[in-house]
C-alpha positions in Angstrom: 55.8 17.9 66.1 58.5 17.1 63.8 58.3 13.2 64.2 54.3 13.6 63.1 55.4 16.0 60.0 58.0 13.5 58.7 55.8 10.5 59.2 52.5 12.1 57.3 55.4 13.3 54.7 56.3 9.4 54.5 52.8 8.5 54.3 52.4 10.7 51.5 55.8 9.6 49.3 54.1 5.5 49.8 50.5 7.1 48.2 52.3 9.1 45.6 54.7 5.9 44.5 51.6 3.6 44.7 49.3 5.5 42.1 49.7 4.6 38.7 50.9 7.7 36.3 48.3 9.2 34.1 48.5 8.5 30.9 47.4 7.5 27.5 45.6 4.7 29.4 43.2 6.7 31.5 41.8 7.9 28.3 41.3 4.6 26.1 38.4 2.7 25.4 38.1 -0.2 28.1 38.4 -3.7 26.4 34.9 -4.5 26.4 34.0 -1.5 24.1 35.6 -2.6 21.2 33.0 -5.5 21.5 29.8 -5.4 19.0 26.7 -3.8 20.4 24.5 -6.4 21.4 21.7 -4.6 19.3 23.6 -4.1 16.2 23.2 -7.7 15.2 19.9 -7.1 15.6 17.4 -6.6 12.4 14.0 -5.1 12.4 11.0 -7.5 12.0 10.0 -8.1 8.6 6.6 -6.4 7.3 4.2 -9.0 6.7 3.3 -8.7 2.9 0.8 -10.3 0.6 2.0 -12.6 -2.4 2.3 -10.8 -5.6 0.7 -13.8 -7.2 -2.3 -14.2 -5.3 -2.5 -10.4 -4.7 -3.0 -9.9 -8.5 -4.9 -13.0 -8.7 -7.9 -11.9 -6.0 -7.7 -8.0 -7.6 -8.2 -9.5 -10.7 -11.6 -11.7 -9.3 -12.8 -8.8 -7.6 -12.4 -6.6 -9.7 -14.0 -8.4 -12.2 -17.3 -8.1 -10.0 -16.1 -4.4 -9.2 -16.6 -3.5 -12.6 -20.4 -4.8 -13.0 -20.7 -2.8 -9.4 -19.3 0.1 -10.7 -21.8 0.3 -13.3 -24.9 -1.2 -11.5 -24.1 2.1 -8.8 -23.6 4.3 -11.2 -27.0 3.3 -12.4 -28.6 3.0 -9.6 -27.6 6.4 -8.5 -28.9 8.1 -11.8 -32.0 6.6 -10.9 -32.4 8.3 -7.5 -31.4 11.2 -9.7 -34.2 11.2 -12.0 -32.0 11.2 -14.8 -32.4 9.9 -18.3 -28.9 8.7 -18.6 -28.3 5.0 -18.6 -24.3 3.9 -18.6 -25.3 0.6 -19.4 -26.8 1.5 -22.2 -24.5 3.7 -23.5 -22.1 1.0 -23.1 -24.0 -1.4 -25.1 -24.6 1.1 -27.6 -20.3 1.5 -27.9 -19.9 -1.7 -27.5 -22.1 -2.6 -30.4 -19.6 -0.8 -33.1 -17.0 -3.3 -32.2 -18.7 -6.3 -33.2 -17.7 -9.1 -30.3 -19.6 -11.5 -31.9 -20.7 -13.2 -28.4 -24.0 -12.8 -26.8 -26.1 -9.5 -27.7 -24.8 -6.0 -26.8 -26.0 -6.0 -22.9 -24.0 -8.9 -22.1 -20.9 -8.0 -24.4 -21.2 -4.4 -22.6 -21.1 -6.4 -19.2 -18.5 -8.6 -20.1 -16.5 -5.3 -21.2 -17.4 -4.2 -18.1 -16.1 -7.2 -16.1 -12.9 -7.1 -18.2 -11.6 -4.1 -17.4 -12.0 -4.4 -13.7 -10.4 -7.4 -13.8 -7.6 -5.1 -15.0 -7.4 -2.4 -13.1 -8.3 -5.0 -10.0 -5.0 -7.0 -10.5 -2.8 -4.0 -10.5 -4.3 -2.6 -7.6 -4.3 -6.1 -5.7 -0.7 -5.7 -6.5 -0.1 -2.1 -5.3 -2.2 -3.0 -2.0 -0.2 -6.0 -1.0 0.8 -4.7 2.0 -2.2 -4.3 3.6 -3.4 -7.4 4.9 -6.2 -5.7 7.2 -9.7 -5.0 6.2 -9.7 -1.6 7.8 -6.4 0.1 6.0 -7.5 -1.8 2.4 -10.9 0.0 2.7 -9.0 3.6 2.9 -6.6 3.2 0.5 -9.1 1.9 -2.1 -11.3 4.3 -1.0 -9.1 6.9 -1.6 -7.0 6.0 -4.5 -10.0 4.3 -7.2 -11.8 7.9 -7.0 -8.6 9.6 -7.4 -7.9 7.8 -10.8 -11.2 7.5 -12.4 -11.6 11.5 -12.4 -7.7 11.9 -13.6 -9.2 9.1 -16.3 -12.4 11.1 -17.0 -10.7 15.1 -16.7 -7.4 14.2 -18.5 -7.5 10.7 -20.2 -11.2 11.0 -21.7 -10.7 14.8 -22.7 -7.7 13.8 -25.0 -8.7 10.5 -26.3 -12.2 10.9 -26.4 -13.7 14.5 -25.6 -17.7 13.4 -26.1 -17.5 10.8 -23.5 -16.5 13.0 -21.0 -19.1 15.3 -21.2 -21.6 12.8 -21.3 -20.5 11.0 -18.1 -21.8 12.1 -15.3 -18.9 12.3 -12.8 -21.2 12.1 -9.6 -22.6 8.8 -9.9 -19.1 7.0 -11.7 -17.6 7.9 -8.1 -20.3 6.6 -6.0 -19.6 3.5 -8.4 -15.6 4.2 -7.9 -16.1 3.4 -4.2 -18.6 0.3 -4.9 -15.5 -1.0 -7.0 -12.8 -0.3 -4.4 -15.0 -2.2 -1.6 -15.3 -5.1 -3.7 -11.2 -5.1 -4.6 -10.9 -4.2 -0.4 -12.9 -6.9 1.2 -10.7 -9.5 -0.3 -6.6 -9.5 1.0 -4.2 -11.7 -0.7 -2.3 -14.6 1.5 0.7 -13.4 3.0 3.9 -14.4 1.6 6.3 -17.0 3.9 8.8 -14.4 5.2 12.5 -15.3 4.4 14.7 -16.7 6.5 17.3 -14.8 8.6 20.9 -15.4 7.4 22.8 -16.9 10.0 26.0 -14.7 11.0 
């Protein structure tokens, strides 16, 4: 009985001198932490994005044909209406004061027309560069030309000219605020060449 209880005591001495002593060691990082992350070197995929150039370039060329749609809706809506009120008329008739000089007051009221969604086309082709897809462009314009022609007509119109915004009707210059969006929509710029990744 003794013999076994000195030879499991011996047994015991040889684990105890074998282990290594707990220390700072057992708590440290292992060598292969202090390695990068395999995913930090990673970046996110660039979001496609149209050309600013061509962006403004098509907003400008549909808008251009926005604006005559704008005013042909607007029209055409006051018509279903029964109304009296003619917007390219009363266009002709403003235009007239400012003497163009080219064509007769229809056309210059047109041309007016066509100018200043050429305009507001190029800076929207701009802010819409980013969507590339028919569906999304179609929202946003949607959305957004409404939006700005009644902040134009309530706030812009009421301090710069207060009988103008009384005399527009505000139903009809929205349904031509969405012809004028889908014309600007239908058309997405060409995407811009993504940069290069640095090499690290």
């Amino acid at each position: 009985m003794l013999e076994a209880m000195a030879r499991l005591h011996r047994n015991f001495d040889d684990f105890a001198l074998d282990a290594a002593p707990m220390d700072a060691r057992w708590f440290s990082a292992p060598a292969h932490a202090e390695a990068v992350h395999p995913f930090a070197e990673r970046r996110a995929p660039a979001r496609p994005i149209g050309h600013a150039g061509w962006a403004m370039f098509f907003g400008a060329m549909t808008g251009a044909v926005g604006g005559l749609a704008m005013l042909k809706a607007a029209d055409q809506v006051l018509v279903m209406q029964h109304s009296s009120a003619n917007l390219t008329a009363m266009l002709s008739a403003s235009v007239a004061h400012l003497n163009l000089g080219v064509g007769g007051a229809h056309e210059q009221a047109l041309g007016v027309a066509m100018a200043a969604g050429a305009l507001v086309g190029a800076l929207f082709g701009f802010l819409a560069r980013r969507l590339l897809r028919i569906a999304p462009r179609l929202l946003f314009f949607w959305l957004a030309v409404p939006i700005v022609w009644i902040f134009v007509q309530a706030v812009v119109m009421s301090r710069v000219a207060p009988h103008l915004t009384t005399s527009l009707p505000i139903v009809p210059l929205l349904v031509g605020a969405l012809a004028f969006g889908t014309c600007v929509a239908i058309v997405p710029p060409v995407r811009a060449r993504r940069e290069r990744e640095e090499v690290g």
